[in-house]
C-alpha positions in Angstrom: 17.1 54.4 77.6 15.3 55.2 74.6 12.6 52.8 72.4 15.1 52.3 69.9 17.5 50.9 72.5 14.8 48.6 74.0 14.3 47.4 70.5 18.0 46.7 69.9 18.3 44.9 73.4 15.1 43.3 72.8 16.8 41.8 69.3 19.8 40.5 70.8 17.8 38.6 74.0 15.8 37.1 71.5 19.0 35.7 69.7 20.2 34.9 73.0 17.1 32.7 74.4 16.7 31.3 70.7 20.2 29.1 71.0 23.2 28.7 68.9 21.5 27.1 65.7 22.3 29.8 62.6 19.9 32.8 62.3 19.9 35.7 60.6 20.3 39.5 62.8 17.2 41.2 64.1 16.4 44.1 61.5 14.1 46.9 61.3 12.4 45.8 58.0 10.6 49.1 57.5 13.9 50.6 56.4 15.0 47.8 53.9 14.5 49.6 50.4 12.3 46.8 48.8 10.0 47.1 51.5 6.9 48.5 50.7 3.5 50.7 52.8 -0.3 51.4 51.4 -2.9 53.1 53.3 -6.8 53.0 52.3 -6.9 56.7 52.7 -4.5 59.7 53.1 -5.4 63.1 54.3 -5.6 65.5 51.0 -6.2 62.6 48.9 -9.4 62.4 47.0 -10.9 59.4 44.8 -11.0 60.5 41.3 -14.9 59.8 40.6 -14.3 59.2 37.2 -11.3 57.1 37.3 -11.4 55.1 40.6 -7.5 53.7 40.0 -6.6 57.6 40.2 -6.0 60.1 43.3 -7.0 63.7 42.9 -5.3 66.3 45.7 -6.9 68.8 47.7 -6.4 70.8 50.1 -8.1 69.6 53.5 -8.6 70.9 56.8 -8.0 69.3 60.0 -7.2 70.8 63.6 -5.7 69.4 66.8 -7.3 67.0 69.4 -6.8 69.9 72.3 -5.8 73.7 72.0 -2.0 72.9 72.5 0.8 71.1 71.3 4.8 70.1 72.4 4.9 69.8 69.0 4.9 73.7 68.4 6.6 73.4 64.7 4.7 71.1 63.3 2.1 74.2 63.3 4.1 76.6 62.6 1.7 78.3 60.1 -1.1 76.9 61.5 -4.4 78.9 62.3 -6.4 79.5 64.9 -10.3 78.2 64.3 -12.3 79.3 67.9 -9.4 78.3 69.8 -8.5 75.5 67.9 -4.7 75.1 65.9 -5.5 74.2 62.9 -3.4 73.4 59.3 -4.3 72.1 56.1 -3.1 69.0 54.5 -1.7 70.1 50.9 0.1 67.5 48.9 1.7 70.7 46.8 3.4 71.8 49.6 6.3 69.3 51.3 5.8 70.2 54.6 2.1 70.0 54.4 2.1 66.5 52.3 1.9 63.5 54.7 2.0 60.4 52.9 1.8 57.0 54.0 5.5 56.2 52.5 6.8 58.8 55.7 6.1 56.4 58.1 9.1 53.9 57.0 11.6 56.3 55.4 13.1 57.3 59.2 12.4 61.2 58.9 10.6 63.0 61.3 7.9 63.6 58.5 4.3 61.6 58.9 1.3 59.8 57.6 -2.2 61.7 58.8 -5.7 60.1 57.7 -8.2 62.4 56.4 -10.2 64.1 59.6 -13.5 62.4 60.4 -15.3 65.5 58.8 -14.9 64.2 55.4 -16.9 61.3 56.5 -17.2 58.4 59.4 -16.3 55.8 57.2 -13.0 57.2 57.6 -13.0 55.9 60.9 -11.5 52.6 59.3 -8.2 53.4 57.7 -5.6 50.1 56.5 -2.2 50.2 56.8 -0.2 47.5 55.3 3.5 47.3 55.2 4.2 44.6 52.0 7.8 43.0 53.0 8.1 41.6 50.2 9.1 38.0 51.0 8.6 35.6 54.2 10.1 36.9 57.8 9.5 36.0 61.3 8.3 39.3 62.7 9.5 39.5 66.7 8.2 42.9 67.1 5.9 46.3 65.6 6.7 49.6 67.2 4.3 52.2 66.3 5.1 56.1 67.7 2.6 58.3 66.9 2.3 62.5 65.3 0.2 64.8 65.9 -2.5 62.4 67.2 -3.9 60.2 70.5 -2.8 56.6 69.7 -6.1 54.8 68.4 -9.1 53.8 70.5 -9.8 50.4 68.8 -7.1 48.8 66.0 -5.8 45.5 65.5 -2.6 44.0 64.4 -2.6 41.7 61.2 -0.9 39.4 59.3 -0.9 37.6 55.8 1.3 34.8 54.8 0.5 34.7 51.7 1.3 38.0 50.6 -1.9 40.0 50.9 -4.8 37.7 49.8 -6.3 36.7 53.4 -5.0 38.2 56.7 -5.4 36.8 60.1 -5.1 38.9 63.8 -1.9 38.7 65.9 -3.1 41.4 68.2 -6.7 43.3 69.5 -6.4 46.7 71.3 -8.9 48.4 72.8 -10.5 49.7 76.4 -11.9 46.4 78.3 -15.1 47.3 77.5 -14.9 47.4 73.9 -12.4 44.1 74.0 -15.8 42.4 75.0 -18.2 44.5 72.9 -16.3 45.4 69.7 -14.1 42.0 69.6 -16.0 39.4 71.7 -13.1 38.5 74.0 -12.1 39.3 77.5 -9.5 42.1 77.7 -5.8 41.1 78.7 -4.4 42.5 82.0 -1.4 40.2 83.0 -0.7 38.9 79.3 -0.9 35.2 80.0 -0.6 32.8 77.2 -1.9 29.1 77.4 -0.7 28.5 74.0 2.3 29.9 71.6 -0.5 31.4 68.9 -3.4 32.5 71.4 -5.1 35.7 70.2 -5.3 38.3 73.0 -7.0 41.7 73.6 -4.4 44.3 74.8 -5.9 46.9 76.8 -2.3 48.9 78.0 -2.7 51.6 74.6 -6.4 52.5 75.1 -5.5 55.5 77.2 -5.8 58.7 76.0 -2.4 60.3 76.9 0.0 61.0 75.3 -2.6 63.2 72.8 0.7 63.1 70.8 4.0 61.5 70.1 2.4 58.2 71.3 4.7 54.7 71.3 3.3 51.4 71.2 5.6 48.4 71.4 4.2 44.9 70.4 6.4 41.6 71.2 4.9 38.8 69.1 7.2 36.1 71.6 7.7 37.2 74.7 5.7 35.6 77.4 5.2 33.0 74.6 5.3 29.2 76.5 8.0 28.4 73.9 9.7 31.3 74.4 13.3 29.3 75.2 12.3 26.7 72.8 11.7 28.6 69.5 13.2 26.3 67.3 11.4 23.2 68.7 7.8 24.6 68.4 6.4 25.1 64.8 3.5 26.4 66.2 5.3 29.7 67.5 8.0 29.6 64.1 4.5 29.8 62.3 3.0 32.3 64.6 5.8 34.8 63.7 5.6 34.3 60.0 4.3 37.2 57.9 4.8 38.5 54.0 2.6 41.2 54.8 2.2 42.7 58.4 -1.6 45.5 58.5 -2.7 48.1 61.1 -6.4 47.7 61.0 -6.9 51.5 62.6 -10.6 50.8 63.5 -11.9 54.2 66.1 -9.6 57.7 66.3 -9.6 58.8 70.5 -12.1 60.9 71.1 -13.0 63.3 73.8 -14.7 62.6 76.8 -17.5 64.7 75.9 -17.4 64.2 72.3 -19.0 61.0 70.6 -18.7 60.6 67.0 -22.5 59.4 66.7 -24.3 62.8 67.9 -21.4 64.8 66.7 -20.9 63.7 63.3 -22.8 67.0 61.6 -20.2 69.2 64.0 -17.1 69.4 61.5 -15.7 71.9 64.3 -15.3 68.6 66.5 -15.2 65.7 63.9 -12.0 67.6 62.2 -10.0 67.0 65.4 -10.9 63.3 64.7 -8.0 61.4 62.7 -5.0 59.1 62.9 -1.6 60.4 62.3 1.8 57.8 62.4 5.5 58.9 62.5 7.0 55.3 62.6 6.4 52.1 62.0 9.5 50.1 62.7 9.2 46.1 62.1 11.9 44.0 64.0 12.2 40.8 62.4 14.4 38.5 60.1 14.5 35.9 57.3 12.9 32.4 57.2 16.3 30.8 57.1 15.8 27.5 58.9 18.9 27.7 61.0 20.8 27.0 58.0 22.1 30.8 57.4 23.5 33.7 59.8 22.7 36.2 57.5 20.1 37.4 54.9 22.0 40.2 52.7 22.4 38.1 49.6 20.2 39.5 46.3 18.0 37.3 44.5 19.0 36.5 41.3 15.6 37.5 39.3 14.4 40.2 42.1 17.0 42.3 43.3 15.3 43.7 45.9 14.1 40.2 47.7 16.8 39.6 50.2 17.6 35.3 50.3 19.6 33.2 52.7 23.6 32.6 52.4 23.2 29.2 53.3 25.3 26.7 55.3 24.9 23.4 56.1 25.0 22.6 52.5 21.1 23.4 52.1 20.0 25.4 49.2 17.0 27.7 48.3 15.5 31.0 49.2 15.3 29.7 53.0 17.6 27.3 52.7 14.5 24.7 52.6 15.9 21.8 50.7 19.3 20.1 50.6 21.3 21.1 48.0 22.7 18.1 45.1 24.3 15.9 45.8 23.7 16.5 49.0 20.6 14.5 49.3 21.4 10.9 51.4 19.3 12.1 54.4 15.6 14.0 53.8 16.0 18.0 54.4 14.8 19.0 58.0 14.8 22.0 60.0 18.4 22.5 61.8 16.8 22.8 65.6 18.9 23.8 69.0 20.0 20.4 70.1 23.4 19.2 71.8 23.8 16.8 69.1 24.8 20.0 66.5 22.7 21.3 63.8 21.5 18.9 61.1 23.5 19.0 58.1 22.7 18.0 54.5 25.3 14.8 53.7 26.5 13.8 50.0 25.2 10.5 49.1 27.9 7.7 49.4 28.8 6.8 45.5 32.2 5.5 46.5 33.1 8.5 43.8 31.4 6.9 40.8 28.7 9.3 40.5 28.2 13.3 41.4 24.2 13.0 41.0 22.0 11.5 43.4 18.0 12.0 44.3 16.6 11.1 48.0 13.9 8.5 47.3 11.6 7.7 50.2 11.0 4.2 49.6 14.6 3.3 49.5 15.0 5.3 53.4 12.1 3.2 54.3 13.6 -0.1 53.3 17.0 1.2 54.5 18.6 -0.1 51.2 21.2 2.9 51.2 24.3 3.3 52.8 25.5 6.9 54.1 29.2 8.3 54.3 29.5 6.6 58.1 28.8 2.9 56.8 24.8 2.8 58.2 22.1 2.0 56.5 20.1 5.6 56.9 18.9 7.7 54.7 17.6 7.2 51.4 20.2 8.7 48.5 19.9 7.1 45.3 23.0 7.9 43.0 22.2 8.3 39.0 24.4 7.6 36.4 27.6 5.6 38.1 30.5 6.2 36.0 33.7 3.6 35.9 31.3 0.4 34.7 29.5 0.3 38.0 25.3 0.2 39.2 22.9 0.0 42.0 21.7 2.5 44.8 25.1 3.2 45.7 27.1 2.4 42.5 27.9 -0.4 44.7 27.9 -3.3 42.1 29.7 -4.4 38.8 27.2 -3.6 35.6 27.0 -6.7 33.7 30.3 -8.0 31.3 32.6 -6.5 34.7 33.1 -8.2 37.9 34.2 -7.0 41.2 38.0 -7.5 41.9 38.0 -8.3 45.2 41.8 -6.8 45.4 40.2 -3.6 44.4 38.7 -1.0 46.9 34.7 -0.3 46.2 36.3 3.6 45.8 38.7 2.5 43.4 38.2 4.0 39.6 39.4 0.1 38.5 36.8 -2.2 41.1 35.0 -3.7 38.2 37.3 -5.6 35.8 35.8 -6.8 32.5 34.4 -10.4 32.2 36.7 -12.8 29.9 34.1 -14.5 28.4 33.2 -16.7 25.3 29.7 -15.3 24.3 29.0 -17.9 22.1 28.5 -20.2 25.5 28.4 -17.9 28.0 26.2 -14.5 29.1 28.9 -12.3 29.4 28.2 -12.3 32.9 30.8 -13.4 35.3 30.8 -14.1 39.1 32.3 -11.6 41.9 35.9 -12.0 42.8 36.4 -14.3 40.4 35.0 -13.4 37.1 33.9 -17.0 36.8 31.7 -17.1 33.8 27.8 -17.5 33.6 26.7 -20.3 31.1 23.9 -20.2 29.1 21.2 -22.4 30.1 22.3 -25.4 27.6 25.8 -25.6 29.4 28.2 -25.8 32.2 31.8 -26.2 33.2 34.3 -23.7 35.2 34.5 -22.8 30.8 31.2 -23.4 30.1 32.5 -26.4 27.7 30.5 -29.2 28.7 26.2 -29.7 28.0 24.4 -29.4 30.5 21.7 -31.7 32.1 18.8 -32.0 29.3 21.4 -30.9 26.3 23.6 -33.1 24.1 25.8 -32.6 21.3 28.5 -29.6 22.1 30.3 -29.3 18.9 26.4 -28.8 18.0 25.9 -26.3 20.2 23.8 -28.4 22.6 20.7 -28.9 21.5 17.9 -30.1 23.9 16.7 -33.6 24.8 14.1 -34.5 23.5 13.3 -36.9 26.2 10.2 -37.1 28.3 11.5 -35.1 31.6 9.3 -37.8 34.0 10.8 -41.3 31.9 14.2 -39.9 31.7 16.9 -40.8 34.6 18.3 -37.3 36.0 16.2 -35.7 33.3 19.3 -36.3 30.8 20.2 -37.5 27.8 23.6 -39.5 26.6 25.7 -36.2 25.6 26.9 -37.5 22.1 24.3 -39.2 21.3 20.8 -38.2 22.8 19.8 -41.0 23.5 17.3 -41.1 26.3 18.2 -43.0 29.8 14.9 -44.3 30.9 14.2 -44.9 34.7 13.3 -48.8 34.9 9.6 -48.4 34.7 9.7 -45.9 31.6 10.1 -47.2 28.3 10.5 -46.2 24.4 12.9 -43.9 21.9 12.0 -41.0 24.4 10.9 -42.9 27.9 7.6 -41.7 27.0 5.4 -44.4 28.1 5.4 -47.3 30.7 7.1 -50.4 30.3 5.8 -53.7 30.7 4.8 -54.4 34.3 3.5 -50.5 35.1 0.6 -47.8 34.0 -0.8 -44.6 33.8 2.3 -42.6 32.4 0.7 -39.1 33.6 1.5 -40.4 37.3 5.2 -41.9 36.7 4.2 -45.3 35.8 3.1 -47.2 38.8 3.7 -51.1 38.9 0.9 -53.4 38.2 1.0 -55.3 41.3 -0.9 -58.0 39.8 -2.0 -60.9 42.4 0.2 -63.8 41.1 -2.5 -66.7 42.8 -5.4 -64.3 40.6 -3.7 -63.8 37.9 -2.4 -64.7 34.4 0.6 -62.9 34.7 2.0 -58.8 35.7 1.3 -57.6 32.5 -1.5 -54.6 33.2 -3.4 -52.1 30.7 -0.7 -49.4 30.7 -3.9 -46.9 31.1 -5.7 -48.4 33.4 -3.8 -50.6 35.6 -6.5 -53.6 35.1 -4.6 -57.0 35.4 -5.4 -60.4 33.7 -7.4 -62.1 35.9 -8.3 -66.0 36.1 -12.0 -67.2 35.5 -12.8 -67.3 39.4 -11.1 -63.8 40.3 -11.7 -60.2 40.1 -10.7 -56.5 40.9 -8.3 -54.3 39.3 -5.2 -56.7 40.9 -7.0 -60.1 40.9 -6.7 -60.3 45.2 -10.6 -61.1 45.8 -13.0 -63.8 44.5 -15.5 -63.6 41.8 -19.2 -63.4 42.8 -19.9 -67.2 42.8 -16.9 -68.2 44.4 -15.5 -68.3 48.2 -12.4 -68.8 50.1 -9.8 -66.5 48.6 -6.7 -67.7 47.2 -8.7 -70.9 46.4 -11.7 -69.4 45.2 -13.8 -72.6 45.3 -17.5 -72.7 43.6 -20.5 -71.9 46.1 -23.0 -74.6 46.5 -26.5 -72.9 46.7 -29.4 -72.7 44.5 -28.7 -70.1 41.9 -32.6 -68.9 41.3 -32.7 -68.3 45.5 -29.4 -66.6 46.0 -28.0 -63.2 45.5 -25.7 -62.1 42.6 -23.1 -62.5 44.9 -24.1 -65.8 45.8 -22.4 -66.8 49.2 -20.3 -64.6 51.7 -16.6 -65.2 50.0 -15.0 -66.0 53.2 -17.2 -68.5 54.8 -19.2 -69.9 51.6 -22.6 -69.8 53.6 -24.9 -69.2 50.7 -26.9 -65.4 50.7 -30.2 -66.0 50.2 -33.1 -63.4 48.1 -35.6 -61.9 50.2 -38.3 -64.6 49.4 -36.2 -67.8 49.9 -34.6 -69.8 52.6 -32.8 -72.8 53.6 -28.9 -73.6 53.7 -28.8 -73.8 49.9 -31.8 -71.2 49.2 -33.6 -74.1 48.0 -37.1 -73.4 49.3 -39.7 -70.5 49.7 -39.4 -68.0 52.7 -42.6 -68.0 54.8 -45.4 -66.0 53.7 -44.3 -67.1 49.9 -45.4 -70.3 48.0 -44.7 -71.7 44.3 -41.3 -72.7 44.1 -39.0 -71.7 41.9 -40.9 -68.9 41.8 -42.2 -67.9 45.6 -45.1 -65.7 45.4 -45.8 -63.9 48.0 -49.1 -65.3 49.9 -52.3 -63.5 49.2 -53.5 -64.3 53.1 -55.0 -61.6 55.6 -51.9 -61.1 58.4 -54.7 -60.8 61.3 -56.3 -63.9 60.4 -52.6 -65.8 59.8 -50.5 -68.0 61.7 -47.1 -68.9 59.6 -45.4 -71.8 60.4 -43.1 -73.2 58.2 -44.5 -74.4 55.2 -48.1 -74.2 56.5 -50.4 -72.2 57.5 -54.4 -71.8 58.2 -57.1 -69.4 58.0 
């Protein structure tokens, strides 16, 4: 079975294991014709020093690794240099011009690097292959001309067509895995992870000196090898715009080394890279939303895009196309419950538009095509008089007919209604009108509470809302209804008997035994009271007086009592500091002079009070 069969087979098992989710065919990319290849240096190509952007051509000498070849036409008109076939490259002559462009355009013709003798820099040749748009790559194969594979190289990859690359692949011997790249080489290609980067050492032998093949999976072995559509982290290990042989060391002799040999042009001309091939197996970024990838782009021919299903739009099929927008676009993944598919937005046929709007998913405010609540399509301009997320609802002036179907063109009906008295809003089912403010009624033809005067349009009371009963007026007249403790044109003060308006005009509550009557201050509540009584109701004694209701005089000396004079329950008679006795009629001991009870100017240690007496 040849490579090209392996490749084929290795397409189809890749289709297989990946599930039945839409994806494009396995293709070689290198042979698309908008596919593009660049090389850092070309054998028989010169930098023009005076103009950098421009090659000059040359003829250049090179000769073969060893001093024979299968490859016996390729050096046809070669010549023999001390044993050694050589040719020249010669971009004048076709069969001597080996340009990087040969290594995708399926000919037997080939790419050759310019021989080490020119210089050891050219040790470190580029190859990029520009595939002009995003693919997942499966697989490189590389087959080699008239050279050894290389010693050292690494595989590459940008995503972002060209400006950084990063490494898929190291190859090299085991020793120079650990030297040259700072890993451990790769013997059993075990992968912990879907993107680990390993160092191949299978290619680092030195036979075939020509016609070499090299075969790079970039999946198998992978851990989600069977579950490509489920890891992102393998669907954007395979992603590449631009895929980069990073040739890095030419195979060399055993006895040769570049270092101590690098003056020797008879050995450092056998030193290049030379590549027949380069087939890239890989297809579009589709999503599994397309099965193929042959349709043109519509401003670059060349770019191949997505026919997609699933009613998904875009390049990749990467967003859902309008109006199919109720649920957010998601990758369609292997799953037993089908592929996900974009759905229209439910606008019961009153609108074509409709945006997805997080916020309304989030608060599950939209309803799909199935009847739930999921998703989050918001439908724009609702024809047929209708509104809301869905073009669910009436617009004000129409009312929902209940007889009517939320589909039907005819759902909303217009409102019958007087503007003059009503909004021009009406009520659902049965286009009931909604009054303004100032009135009421199934036909808004009566005032409502606080208005009066309908032929007058209903003006407002003018009433005191806390004074007035049911905060309404007489309806012809406007006259106020006061609540029995309110009062005046507009109940806006307290009637006779009650005060402080502010808090609804409490009753006096005036002690009728204290009292002159239950007429209060209206502000501060204070009632009449009776020479003998006091506080704000009359209900206690005044200082001088005892035995509430009676309130009889005290009996006690008036220049030996307090201002409160006796205790108002009892009568007993409360006596200054400085007096005594039941009436407060004499001096306390320790004082003298009555009426006015000094206090005694006598030493305390030297003192013996006793009564009215004392001695020294």
């Amino acid at each position: 079975m040849s490579v090209r069969e392996l490749l084929l087979l290795l397409g189809c098992l890749i289709i297989t294991t990946f599930g039945e989710n839409l994806r494009p065919p396995y293709l070689n990319l290198a042979r698309e014709k908008h596919i593009t290849v660049s090389a850092t240096s070309t054998c028989g190509e010169f930098i023009d020093k005076d103009n950098p952007n421009k090659a000059k051509y040359k003829k250049e000498l090179y000769c073969k690794l060893t001093g024979s070849s299968p490859y016996e036409k390729d050096y046809k008109d070669s010549n023999l240099i001390y044993g050694q076939y050589c040719d020249y490259c010669d971009h004048n002559i076709p069969d001597k011009k080996h340009i990087v462009n040969y290594t995708i355009d399926g000919t037997d013709r080939w790419w050759q690097s310019p021989p080490l003798s020119r210089g050891l820099e050219y040790q470190k040749v580029n190859i990029t292959v520009n595939l002009g748009q995003e693919y997942h790559i499966a697989y490189i194969y590389i087959r080699m001309a008239n050279s050894p594979r290389p010693a050292v190289w690494s595989l590459e990859r940008s995503t972002d067509y060209g400006k950084t690359f990063s490494t898929w692949y190291y190859f090299a011997s085991d020793v120079e895995c650990r030297t040259i790249f700072g890993i451990e080489p790769s013997y059993n290609r075990t992968f912990s992870r879907d993107d680990d980067v390993i160092c191949e050492t299978k290619y680092a032998s030195r036979i075939p000196l020509e016609g070499g093949e090299m075969v790079v999976s970039l999946i198998n072995d992978r851990p989600n090898i069977k579950n490509f559509s489920y890891s992102d982290t393998l669907q954007q290990w395979t992603r590449a715009t631009n895929v980069r042989l990073r040739l890095l060391r030419p195979t060399t002799l055993h006895s040769h080394s570049i270092i101590h040999d690098s003056h020797d042009k008879s050995v450092t001309r056998r030193y290049f890279y030379s590549i027949r091939d380069i087939g890239i197996g890989g297809h579009c970024q589709c999503n599994g939303h397309a099965e193929s990838c042959d349709k043109p782009h519509s401003k670059t021919p060349n770019k191949m895009v997505c026919r997609c299903r699933h009613n998904t739009c875009g390049d990749y099929c990467q967003e859902c196309c309008e109006p199919y927008v109720q649920k957010k676009w998601r990758q369609s993944r292997d799953s037993t419950d089908g592929a996900f598919e974009c759905e229209p937005c439910q606008c019961y046929g009153h609108s074509t538009e409709c945006v997805y709007d997080e916020k309304v998913e989030k608060e599950k405010l939209s309803i799909d095509i199935h009847g739930k609540y999921e998703g989050g399509g918001r439908c724009l301009n609702c024809e047929h008089h209708t509104e809301g997320i869905n073009c669910e609802r009436c617009v004000r002036g129409y009312f929902r007919n209940f007889t009517r179907k939320v589909s039907d063109i005819d759902m909303c009906q217009p409102c019958k209604c007087d503007l003059k008295v009503s909004t021009g809003t009406c009520a659902e089912g049965t286009g009931t009108c909604e009054c303004k403010p100032q009135f009421t009624g199934l036909e808004c033809d009566e005032c409502a509470v606080g208005y009066f005067d309908y032929a007058a349009g209903c003006k407002p009371c003018l009433c005191s809302i806390n004074g007035t009963a049911d905060h309404k007026c007489l309806p012809d007249s406007g006259r106020c209804v006061c609540k029995m403790n309110f009062e005046g044109d507009y109940c806006d003060r307290c009637a006779p008997g009650y005060y402080n308006f502010k808090a609804g005009c409490l009753p006096c509550e005036c002690e009728r035994a204290g009292s002159d009557g239950n007429i209060c201050d209206a502000e501060t509540g204070q009632c009449p009271c009776r020479l003998n009584y006091q506080n704000r109701t009359c209900n206690t004694c005044k200082n001088g007086h005892f035995g509430y209701p009676g309130c009889l005089p005290c009996v006690c000396n008036h220049n030996g009592s307090t201002p409160e004079v006796c205790n108002k329950d009892t009568g007993a008679c409360l006596c200054k500091a400085n007096f005594t006795g039941q009436t407060c009629e004499q001096c306390a001991s320790g004082f003298f002079n009555h009426p006015i009870c000094e206090p005694c100017a006598c030493d305390p240690i030297g003192v013996v009070y006793d009564g009215s007496f004392y001695k020294d």
